[in-house]
Phi, psi and omega in degrees: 000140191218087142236193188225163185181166225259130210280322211273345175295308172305348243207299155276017139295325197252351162288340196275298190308321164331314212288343207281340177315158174255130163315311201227094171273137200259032161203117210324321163338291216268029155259003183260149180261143190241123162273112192239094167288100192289164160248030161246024173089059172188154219240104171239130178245120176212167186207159179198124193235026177066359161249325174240146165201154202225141172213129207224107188254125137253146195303124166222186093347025178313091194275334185200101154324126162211210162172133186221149175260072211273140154301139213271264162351322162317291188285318157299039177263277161287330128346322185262015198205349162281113208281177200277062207236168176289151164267119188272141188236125182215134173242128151335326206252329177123235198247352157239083232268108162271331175219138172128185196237171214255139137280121173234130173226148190216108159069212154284352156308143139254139145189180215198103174265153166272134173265147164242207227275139190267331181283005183248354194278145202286175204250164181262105201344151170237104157285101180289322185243125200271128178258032180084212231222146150219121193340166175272294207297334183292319166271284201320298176300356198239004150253353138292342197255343172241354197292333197247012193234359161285129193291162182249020212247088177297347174295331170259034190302333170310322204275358186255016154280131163264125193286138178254171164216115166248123162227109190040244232244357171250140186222149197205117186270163186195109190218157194194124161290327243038359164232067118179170201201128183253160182202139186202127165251208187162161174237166137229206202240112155289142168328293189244124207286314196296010219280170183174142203175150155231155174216116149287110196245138172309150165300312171338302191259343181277335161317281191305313156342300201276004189273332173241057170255169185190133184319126182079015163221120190323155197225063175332129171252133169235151158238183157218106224028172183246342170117335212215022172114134203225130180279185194252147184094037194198040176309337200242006123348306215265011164267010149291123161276164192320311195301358211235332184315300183319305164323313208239333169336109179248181141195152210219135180232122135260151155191145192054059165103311185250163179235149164241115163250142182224155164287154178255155185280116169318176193051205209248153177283164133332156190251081201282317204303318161335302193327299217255141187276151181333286189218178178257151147316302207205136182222101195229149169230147183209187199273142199295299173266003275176290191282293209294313178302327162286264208339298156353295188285332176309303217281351173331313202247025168278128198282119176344126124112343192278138158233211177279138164223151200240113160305141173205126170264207184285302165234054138193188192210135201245144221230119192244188162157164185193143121274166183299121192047014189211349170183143165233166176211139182215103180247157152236189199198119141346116177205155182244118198212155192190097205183177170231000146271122206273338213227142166207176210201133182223143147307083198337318182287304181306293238281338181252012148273349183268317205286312196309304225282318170315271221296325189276340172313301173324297190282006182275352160270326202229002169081176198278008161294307184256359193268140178231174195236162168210145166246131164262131166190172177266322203182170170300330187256014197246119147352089171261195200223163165271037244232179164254151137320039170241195208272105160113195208286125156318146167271354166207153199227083190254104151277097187255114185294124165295175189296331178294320195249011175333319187301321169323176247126121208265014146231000000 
């Protein structure tokens, strides 16, 4: 295998397919990145660690088509420490490198990996079935936006998941920690209109997914069984076998080249829609940007465990926080508020993981001038909800335990 190719194209293909590497691979094998030089001019870098595989194609200089295996964490290594010269790539061994070493020179760099054997590396899933197309830009904010409220507690996995849900032409994300739960729908283009599906997708990998999306370019969702039971509009689902669904289950984001696949989490989500209550008490909006940015400065001098508390007058809101012996902050905000409980108390990290997501709802709606957030709630101890403020059903929703009722739990 022989090219050339540009440092800085190499240089972030191989840094985007790294991040996808297993910390602890549970064969020495699966640390490795496989280079497949084509002979129509392109360069494909990929990995697969039987949960995840990242696949990523760029423009090369092919002179002798192959595929060779590097230790991965190596070569993005190195790749990041190469000056700004084009890169020359040469394998030793010819176009199907099982043993010997890779050359790489860049400029006066030189350096020379041992590859390893490409006949032990597992091969890379295949998604038969495409479940139709949604903007990159469109998805990447609304899995920015449930993403962080998803648990970290590996002890728990359905809850270290985003539930995806497709019905016809709407799809609605969903993730919960248990003291608090994002909800964000949207819409796009299905394969099939009649479609109905649920996917518990890692939170992690569905993160990475969205760094290579981008606004104004179709983002393909595909799968391979769904885990739990196949919706109508999903035939070829049903050529999975049963014993295989838990196991085998996938689902794949391509777009600009590159793609991403995760195994999907066996079981079942909470039964969220229930979570958020009839009704409210008490209600205030305020300017979108304006809040979060105090809220910020507030939350500076909050101590672990201590929290934000939010005031709320006739027109602002007085936004506090504090430690023991050592700083208090106090800011106010413009606000329209309307109740007869004046006051709720948050955990500074939910409550400015809610408000960022509120505020990019808002202002995809009403632009940053205009966009405002609203809190709904009852009482200190009672759940409140998060939403942007605009006209008709919000498209996002963060229900967040106040600080006062943490021992609570939303399952």
């Amino acid at each position: 295998m022989r090219f050339s190719i540009e440092r800085d194209t190499l240089t972030e293909a191989v840094a985007w397919v790294a991040r996808a590497l297993p910390t602890r691979p549970v064969l020495p094998i699966l640390a490795g990145l496989l280079l497949t030089a084509t002979d129509d001019g392109g360069l494909i870098l990929s990995c697969f660690d039987y949960e995840v595989s990242a696949r990523i194609r760029v423009d090369a200089a092919v002179d002798e088509p192959g595929t060779v295996l590097v230790p991965g964490k190596l070569l993005a290594d190195i790749t990041r420490s190469l000056p700004g010269y084009p890169v020359q790539v040469d394998s030793s061994t010819g176009a199907s490198s099982s043993t010997g070493d890779l050359a790489m020179t860049c400029g006066a760099a030189a350096f020379s990996l041992v590859t390893m054997p490409v006949e032990e590396y597992p091969q890379l899933p295949e998604l038969p079935v495409t479940a139709g197309t949604v903007d990159g830009g469109i998805l990447a904010a609304a899995i920015s936006q449930v993403v962080s409220a998803a648990s970290k507690d590996d002890t728990l996995p359905i809850l270290t998941g985003v539930n995806i849900e497709l019905t016809g032409g709407l799809m609605t994300l969903v993730a919960t920690d248990r003291y608090r739960l994002a909800v964000r729908e949207l819409d796009w283009a299905p394969a099939s209109k009649d479609a109905e599906a649920t996917f518990l997708t890692p939170a992690k990998t569905l993160a990475d997914a969205a760094r290579m999306m981008s606004p104004g370019i179709p983002v393909q969702i595909m799968l391979r069984g769904d885990g739990r039971g196949d919706g109508p509009g999903w035939p070829a689902l049903t050529d999975v076998p049963d014993g295989l669904r838990a196991a085998d289950a996938m689902i794949g984001f391509e777009s600009g080249g590159r793609r991403l696949t995760t195994r999907l989490i066996a079981g079942e989500f909470i039964k969220y829609k229930s979570r958020f209550p009839a009704e409210f008490g008490c209600r205030g909006d305020m300017p979108a940007v304006a809040l979060t940015e105090a809220v910020k400065r507030v939350a500076l001098v909050a101590e672990r465990g201590s929290p934000v508390k939010l005031t709320f007058g006739a027109d602002t809101v007085t936004i506090e926080a504090g430690s023991e012996g050592q700083a208090r902050a106090r800011e106010a905000v413009a606000a329209e508020f309307g109740g007869d409980q004046d006051w709720i108390a948050f955990s500074p990290g939910y409550l400015l993981d809610g408000l960022a997501a509120a505020l990019t709802a808002a202002q995809a709606s009403d632009g940053d001038d205009e966009a405002r957030i609203r809190i709904d709630f009852t009482g200190p101890t009672k759940p409140a909800v998060i939403t942007a403020a605009v006209k008709g059903q919000p498209d996002f929703r963060y229900l967040v335990v106040p600080q006062r009722a943490l021992n609570s739990v939303l399952s």
